[in-house]
GUBATOR-749071 format. One record per residue: residue in one letter; x, y, z of N, C-alpha, C in turn. Coordinates in steps of 0.001 Angstrom, whole numbers, plus 500000, padded with zeros to 6 digits. Example, Ala and Ser with C-alpha at 12.3 -4.5 7.8 and 13.67 -1.06 7.14 Angstrom:
BEGIN
a;513190;494310;507800;512300;495500;507800;513200;496700;507800 .
s;512850;497750;507080;513670;498940;507140;512900;500030;507870 .
***
This chain:
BEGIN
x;559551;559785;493705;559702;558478;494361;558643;558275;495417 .
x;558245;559464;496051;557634;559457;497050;555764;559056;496730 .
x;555857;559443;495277;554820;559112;494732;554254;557765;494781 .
x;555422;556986;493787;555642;555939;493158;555544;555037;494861 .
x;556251;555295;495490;555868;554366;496835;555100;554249;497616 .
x;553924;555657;497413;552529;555694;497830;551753;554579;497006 .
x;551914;554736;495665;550831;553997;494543;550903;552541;495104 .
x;552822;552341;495214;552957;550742;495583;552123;550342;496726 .
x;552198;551321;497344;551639;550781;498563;550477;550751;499064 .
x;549427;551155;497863;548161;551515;497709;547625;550300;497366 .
x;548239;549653;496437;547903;548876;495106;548476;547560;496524 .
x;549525;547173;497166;549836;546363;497739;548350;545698;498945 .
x;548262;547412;499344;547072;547367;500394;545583;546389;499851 .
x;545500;547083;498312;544282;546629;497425;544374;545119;497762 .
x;545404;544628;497291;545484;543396;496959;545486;542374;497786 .
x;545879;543001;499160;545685;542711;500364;544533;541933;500927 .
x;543493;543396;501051;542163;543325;500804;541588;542461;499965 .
x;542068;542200;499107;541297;541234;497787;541623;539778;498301 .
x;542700;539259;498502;542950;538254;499231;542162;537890;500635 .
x;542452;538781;501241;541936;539003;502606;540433;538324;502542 .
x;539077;539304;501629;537723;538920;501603;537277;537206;500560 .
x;538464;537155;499752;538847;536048;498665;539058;534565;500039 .
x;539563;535042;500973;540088;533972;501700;538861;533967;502768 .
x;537937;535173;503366;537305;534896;504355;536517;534757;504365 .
x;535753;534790;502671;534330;534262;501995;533731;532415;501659 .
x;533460;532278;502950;532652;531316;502513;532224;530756;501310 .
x;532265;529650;500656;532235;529029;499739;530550;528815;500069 .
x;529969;529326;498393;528364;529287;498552;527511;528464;498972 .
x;526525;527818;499490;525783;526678;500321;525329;526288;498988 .
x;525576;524540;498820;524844;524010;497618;523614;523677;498315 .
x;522688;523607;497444;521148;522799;497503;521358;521797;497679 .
x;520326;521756;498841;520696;519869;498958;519724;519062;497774 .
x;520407;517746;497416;519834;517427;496367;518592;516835;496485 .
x;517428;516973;495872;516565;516790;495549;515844;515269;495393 .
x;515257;514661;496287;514866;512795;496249;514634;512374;495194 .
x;514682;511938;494163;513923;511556;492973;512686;510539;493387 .
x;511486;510837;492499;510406;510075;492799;510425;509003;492131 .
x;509578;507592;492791;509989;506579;492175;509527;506080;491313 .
x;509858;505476;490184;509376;505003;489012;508392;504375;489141 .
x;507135;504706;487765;506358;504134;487657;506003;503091;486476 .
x;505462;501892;486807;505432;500848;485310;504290;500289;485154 .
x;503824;500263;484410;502577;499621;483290;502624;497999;483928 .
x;501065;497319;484422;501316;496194;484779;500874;495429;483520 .
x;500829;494338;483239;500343;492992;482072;499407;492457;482506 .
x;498386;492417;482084;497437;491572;482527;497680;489903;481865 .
x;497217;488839;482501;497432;487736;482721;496291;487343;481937 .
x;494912;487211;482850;493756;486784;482782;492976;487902;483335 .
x;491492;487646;483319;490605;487812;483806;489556;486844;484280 .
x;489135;487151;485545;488026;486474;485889;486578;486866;486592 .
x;485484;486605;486598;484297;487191;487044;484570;487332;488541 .
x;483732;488761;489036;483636;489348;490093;482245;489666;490395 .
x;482048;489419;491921;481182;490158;492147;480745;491460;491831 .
x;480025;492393;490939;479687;493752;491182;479159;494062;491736 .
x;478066;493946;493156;478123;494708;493492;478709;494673;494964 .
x;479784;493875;494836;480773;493484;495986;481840;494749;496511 .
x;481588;495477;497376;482216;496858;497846;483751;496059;498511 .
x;484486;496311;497130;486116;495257;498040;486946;496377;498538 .
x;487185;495687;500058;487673;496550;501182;489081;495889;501178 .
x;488936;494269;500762;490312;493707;501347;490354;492241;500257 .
x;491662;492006;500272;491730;490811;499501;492133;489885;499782 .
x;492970;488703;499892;493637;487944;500248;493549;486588;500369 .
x;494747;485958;499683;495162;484608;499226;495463;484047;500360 .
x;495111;482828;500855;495795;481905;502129;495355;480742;502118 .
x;496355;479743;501815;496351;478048;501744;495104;477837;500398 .
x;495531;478106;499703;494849;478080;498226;493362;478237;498217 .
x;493103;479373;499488;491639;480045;499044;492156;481543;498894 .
x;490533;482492;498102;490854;483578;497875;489716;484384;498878 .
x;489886;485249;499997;488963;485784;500544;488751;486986;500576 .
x;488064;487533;500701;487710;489031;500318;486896;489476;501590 .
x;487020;490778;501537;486108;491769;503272;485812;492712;502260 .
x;483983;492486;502569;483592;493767;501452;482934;494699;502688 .
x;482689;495904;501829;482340;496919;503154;480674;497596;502509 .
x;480568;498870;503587;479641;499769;503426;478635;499181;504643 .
x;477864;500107;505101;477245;499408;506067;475447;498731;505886 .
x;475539;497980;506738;474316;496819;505850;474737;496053;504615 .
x;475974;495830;504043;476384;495334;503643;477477;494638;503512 .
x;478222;495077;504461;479585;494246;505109;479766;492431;505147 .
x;480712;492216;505162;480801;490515;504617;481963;489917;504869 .
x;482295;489181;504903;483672;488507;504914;483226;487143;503944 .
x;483963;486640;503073;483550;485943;502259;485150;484842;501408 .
x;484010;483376;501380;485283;482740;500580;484979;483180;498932 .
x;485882;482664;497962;485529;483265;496449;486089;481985;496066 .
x;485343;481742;494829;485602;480971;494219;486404;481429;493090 .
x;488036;481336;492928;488198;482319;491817;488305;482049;489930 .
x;487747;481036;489736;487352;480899;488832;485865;481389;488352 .
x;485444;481432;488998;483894;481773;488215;483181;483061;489092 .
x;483924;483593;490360;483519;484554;490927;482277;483520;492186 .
x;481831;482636;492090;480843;482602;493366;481403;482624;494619 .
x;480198;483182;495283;480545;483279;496592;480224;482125;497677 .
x;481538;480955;497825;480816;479898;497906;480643;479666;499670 .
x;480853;480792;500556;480963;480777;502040;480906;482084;502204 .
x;479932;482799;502983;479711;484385;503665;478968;484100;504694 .
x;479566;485395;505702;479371;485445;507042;478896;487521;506954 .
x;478008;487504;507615;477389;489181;506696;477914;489717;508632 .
x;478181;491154;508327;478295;491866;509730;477347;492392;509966 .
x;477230;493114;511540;475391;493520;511377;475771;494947;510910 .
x;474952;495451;511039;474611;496990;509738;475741;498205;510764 .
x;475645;497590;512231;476315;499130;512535;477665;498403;512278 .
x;478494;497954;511509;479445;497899;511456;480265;498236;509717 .
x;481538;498727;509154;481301;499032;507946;482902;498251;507809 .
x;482923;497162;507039;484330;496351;507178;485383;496878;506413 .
x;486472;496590;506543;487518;497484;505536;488466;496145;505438 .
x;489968;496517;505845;490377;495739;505371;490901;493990;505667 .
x;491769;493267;505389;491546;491463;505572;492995;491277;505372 .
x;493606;490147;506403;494741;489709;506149;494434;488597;506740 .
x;495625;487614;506974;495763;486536;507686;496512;486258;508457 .
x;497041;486030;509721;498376;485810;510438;497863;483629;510899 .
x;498966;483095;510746;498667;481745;510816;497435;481252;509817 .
x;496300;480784;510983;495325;480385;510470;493754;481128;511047 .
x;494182;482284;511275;493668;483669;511628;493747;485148;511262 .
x;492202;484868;510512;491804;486087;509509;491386;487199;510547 .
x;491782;488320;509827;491474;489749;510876;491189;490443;510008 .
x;489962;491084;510236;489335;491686;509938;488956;493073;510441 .
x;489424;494512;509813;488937;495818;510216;487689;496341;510224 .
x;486963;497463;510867;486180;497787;510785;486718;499456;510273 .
x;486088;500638;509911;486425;501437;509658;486289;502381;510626 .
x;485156;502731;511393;485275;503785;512426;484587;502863;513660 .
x;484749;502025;514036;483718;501331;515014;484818;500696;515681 .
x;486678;500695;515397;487533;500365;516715;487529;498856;516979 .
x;486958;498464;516212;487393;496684;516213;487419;495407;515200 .
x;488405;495085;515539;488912;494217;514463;488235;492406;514631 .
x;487158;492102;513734;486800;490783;514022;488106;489948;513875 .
x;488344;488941;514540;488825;487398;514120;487982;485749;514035 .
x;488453;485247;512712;488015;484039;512248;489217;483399;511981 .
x;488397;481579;511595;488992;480318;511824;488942;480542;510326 .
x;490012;480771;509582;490501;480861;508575;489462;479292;507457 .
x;489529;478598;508331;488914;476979;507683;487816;477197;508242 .
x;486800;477396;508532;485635;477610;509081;485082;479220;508609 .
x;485496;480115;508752;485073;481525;508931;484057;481698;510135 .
x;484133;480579;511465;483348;480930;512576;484344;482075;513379 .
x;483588;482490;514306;484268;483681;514782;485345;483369;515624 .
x;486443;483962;516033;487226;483574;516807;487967;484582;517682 .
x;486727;486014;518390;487387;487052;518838;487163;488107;518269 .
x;487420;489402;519131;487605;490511;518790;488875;490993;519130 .
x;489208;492352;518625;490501;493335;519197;489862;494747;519118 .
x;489917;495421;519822;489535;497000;519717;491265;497626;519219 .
x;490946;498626;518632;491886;499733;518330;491365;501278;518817 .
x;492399;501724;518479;491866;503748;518301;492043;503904;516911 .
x;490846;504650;516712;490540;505392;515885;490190;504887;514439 .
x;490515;505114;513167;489827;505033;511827;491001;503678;511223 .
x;490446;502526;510899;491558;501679;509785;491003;501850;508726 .
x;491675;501449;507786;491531;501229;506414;491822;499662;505998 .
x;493037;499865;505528;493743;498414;504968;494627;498014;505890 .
x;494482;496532;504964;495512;495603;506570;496232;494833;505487 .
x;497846;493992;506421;498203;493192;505620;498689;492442;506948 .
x;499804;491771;506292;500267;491366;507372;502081;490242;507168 .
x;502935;490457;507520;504070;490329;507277;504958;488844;507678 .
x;503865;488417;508743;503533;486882;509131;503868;486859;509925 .
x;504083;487953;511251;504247;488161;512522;503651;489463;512952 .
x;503417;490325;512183;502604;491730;512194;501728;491765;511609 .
x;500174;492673;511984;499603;493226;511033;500195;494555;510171 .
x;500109;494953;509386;499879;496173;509187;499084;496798;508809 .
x;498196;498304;509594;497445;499039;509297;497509;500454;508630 .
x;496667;501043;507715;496472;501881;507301;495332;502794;507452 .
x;495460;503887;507480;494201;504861;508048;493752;506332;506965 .
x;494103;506005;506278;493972;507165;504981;495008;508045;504990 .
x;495850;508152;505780;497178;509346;505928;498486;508614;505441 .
x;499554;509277;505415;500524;508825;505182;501710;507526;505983 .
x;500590;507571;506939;501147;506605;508026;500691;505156;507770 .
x;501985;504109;508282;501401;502626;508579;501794;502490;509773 .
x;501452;501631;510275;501573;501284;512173;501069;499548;511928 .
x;502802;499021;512347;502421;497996;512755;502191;497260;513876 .
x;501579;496605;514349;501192;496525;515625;501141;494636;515979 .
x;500387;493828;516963;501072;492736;517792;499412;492948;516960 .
x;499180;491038;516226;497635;490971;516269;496915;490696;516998 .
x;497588;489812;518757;497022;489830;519546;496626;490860;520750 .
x;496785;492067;520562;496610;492771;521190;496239;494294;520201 .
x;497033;494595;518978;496980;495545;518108;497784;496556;519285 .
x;498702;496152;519825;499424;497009;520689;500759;497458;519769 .
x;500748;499041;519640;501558;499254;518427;503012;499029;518897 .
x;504069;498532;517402;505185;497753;517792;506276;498687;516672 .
x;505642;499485;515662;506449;500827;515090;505628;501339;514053 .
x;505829;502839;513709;505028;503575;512538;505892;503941;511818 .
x;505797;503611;510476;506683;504627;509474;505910;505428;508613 .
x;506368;506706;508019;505721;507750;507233;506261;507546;505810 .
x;505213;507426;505096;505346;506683;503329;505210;508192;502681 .
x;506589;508289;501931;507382;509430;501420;507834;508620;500040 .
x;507414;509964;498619;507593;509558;497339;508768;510726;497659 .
x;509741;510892;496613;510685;512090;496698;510835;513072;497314 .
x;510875;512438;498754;510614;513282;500083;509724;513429;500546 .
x;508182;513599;499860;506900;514268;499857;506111;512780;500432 .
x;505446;513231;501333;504369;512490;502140;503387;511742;501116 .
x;503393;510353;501066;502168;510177;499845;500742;509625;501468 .
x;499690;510179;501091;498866;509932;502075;497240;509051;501174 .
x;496161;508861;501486;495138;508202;501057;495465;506725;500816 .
x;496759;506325;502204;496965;504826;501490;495940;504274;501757 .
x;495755;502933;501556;494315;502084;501144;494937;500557;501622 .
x;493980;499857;500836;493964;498481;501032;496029;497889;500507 .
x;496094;496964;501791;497248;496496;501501;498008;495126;501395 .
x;498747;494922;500875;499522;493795;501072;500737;493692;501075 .
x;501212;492612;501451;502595;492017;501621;503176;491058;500411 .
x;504061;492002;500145;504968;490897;498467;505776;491243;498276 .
x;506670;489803;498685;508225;489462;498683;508783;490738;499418 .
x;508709;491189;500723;508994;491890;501676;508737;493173;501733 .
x;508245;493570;500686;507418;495156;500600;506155;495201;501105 .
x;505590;496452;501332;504198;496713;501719;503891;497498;500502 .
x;502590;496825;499877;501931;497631;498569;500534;498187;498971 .
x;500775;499369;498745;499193;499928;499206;498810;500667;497736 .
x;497519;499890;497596;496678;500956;497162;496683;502323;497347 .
x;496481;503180;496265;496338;504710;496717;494803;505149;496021 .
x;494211;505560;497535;492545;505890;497168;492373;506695;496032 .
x;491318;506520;495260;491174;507337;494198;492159;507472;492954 .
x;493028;506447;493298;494063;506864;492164;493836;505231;491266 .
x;494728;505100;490497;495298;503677;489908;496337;502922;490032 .
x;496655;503467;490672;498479;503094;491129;498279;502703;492720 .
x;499028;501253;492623;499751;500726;493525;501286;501360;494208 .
x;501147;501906;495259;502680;501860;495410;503386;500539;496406 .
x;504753;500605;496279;505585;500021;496660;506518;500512;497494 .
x;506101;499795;498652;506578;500219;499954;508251;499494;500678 .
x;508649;500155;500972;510488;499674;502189;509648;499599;503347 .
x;509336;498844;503933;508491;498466;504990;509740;498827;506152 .
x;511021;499183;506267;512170;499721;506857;511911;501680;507369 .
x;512104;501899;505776;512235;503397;505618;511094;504328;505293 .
x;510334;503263;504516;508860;504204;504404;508851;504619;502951 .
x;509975;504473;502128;509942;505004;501088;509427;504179;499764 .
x;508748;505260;499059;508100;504613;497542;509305;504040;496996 .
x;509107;502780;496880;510460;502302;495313;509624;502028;494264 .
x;508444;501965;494092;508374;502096;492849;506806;502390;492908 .
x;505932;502437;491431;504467;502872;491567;503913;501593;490116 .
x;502841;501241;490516;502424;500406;489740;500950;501396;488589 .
x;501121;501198;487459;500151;501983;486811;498954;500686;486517 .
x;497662;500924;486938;496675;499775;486498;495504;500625;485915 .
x;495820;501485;484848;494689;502952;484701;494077;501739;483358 .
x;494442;500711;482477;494313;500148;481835;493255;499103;482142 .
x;493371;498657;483243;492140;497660;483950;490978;498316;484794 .
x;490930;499878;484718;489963;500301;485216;488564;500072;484720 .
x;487374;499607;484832;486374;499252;484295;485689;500502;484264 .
x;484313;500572;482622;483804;501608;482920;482230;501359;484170 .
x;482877;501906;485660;481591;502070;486427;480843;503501;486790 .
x;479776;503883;486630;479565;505193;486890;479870;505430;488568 .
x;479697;504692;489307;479631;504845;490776;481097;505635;490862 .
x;481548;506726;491476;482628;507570;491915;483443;506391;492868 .
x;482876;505843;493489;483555;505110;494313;483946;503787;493795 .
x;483952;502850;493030;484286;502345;492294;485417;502145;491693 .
x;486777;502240;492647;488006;502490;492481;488731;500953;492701 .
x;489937;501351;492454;490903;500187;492556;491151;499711;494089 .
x;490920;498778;494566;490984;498524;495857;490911;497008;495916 .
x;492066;496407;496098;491939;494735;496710;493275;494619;495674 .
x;494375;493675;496475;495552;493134;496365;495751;491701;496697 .
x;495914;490676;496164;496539;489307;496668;497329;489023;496240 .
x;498220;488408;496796;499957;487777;496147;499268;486497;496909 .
x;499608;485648;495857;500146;484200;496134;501732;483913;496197 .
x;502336;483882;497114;503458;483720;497220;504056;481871;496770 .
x;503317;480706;496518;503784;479926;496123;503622;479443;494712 .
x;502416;480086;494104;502097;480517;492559;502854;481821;492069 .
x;503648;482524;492652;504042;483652;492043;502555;484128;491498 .
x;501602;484749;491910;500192;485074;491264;499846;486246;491663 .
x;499294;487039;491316;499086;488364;491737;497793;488467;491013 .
x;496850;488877;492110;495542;489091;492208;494876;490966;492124 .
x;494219;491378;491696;493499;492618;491746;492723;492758;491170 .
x;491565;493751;492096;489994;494241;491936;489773;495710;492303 .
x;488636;495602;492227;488448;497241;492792;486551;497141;493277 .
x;486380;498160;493899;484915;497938;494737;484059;498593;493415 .
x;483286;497509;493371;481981;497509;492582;482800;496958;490958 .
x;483745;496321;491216;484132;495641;490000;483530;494452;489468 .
x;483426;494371;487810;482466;493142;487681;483813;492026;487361 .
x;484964;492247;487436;486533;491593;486785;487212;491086;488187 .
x;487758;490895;488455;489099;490453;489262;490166;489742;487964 .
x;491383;490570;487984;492758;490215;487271;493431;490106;487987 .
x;494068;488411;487009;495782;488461;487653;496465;489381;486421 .
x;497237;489650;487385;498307;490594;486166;500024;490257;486875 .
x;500668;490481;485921;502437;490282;486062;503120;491912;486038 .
x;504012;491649;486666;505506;493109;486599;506120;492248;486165 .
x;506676;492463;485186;507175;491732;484200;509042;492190;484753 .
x;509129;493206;484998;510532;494187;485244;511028;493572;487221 .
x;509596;492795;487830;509899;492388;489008;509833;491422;489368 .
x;509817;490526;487735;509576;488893;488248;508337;488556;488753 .
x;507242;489494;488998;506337;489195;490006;505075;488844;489195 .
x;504399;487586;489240;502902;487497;488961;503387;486381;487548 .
x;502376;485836;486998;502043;485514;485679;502607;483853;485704 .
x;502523;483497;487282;503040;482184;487607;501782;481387;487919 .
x;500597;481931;487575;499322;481242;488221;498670;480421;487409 .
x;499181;479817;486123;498650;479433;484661;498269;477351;485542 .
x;499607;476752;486272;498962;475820;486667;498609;475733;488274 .
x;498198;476652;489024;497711;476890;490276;496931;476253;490534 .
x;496260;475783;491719;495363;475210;491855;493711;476399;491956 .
x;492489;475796;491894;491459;476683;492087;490821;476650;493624 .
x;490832;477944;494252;490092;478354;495073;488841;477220;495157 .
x;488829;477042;496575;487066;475421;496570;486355;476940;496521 .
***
C-alpha cells in the first residue's frame, strides 16, 4: 500500500507540475502582420502629342486652360507656356545659367517655381509669366505641387514637407512608406483629386500618395510610354491633372511625346476628347 501511495503521489505531483508550467507559459508572441504593398496598374493611353525634345521637364502643370512646364539643367532652365496641341513653345522666360529649375505648381494666380540647389523659389504672374518675387528655402527641392493652399515639396528622399507659399515656412512633413518600407527618389509632383502623385526617379511608376499618412495606395505602371532615348536621364518626369477636363497629362525629360493617358480602375483621365486647347 505504501507503495501504491508513493506512485499516487508521484504521478499526482507530475501532473501538478504539468499544469502548473501548462498554466504559467505564456502563449507564443505572434508576428505582427506584415503591410501589404500597394497595387500596381497599367495606365491607357488616350492620345499623344508633340513635345519638345530637347526640353529637360522638371515640372508640369495645367492652370486656367494653359499647360506650363519648368525645364531644368543649367544654361538651360526655362519656365514656359506650351501649346498642347502641336508642342510650341508659344511664351519663355530662360533663367540665368547659375540657376538649375526643377519643379512648377500654381497657388491662385501664382506660379512657383524651384530651383534645385541654389535655395530659391522664383514667382510669376501666372497671365503674364513677368516676375513676381522670390522665396529662399534650405537646402535641395525637387518637385512641387500644390493642394490650393500649400505647396508641396520634394527633395529626392522619402520625405514631403508642406510648407506656407508665402514664406515656404514649413506647416508639416510626412514620410512616404510602400508596405512599411520608406519609398525615397520622389520626383516631380502633383495634386489629383486629393492625393499627392510623385514621380519616382529613375523608375516608371507614378505613386499615389495619402497626403494624411504618407502611405502608397497605389503605383501607376507607364513602362509602355517610355520612349526609345539613349540619354540615361531621359526618364519619366512631368504630371498634369486637369481637374475640370478630368485630363491627365505626362512627359518625361528629353521626351519627343507628351500623353494624356486614363486609370481606367480610378475614373481618372480620358475626359480631355472636348477640352479646350492651350493658346
Amino acid at each position: 500500500m505504501r507503495a501504491r501511495t508513493m506512485m499516487m503521489g508521484a504521478c499526482a505531483a507530475a501532473m501538478a507540475v504539468a499544469v502548473a508550467c501548462r498554466e504559467g507559459t505564456p502563449n507564443p508572441t505572434k508576428e505582427p502582420e506584415m503591410e501589404p504593398n500597394a497595387p500596381t496598374v497599367a495606365v491607357q493611353q488616350v492620345r499623344s502629342y508633340p513635345h519638345d525634345s530637347t526640353a529637360f521637364t522638371q515640372g508640369l502643370v495645367w492652370h486656367d486652360g494653359r499647360l506650363y512646364e519648368s525645364t531644368g539643367r543649367y544654361g538651360e532652365s526655362s519656365l514656359r507656356i506650351v501649346e498642347l496641341q502641336t508642342g510650341r513653345v508659344v511664351q519663355k522666360v530662360d533663367l540665368a545659367q547659375t540657376y538649375f529649375a526643377e519643379g512648377l505648381a500654381a497657388v491662385g494666380n501664382t506660379l512657383y517655381q524651384l530651383t534645385w540647389k541654389e535655395s530659391v523659389a522664383f514667382k510669376y504672374d501666372a497671365e503674364t509669366l513677368r516676375p513676381a518675387g522670390q522665396v529662399s528655402y534650405t537646402g535641395e527641392a525637387w518637385g512641387l505641387a500644390s493642394d490650393g493652399r500649400r505647396l508641396i515639396v520634394s527633395d529626392g528622399s522619402s520625405y514631403l514637407t508642406f510648407v506656407d507659399p508665402a514664406s515656404f515656412q514649413v506647416d508639416t512633413t510626412i514620410r512616404v512608406t510602400d508596405g512599411g518600407q520608406p519609398v525615397d527618389q520622389l520626383n516631380e509632383l502633383e495634386w489629383v483629386r486629393g492625393e499627392v502623385w510623385a514621380n519616382v526617379w529613375h523608375t516608371n511608376q507614378i505613386v499615389r500618395i495619402d497626403p494624411q499618412t504618407g502611405r502608397v495606395k497605389g503605383r501607376l505602371d507607364l513602362s509602355a510610354l517610355v520612349p526609345a532615348v539613349r540619354d540615361p536621364e531621359a526618364v519619366l518626369n512631368g504630371t498634369a491633372y486637369d481637374p475640370q477636363a478630368n485630363r491627365l497629362l505626362v512627359t518625361g525629360k528629353l521626351w519627343p511625346k507628351l500623353y494624356e493617358i486614363s486609370v481606367p480602375s480610378l475614373g481618372i483621365g480620358g475626359g480631355g476628347a472636348a477640352a479646350g486647347t492651350a493658346p
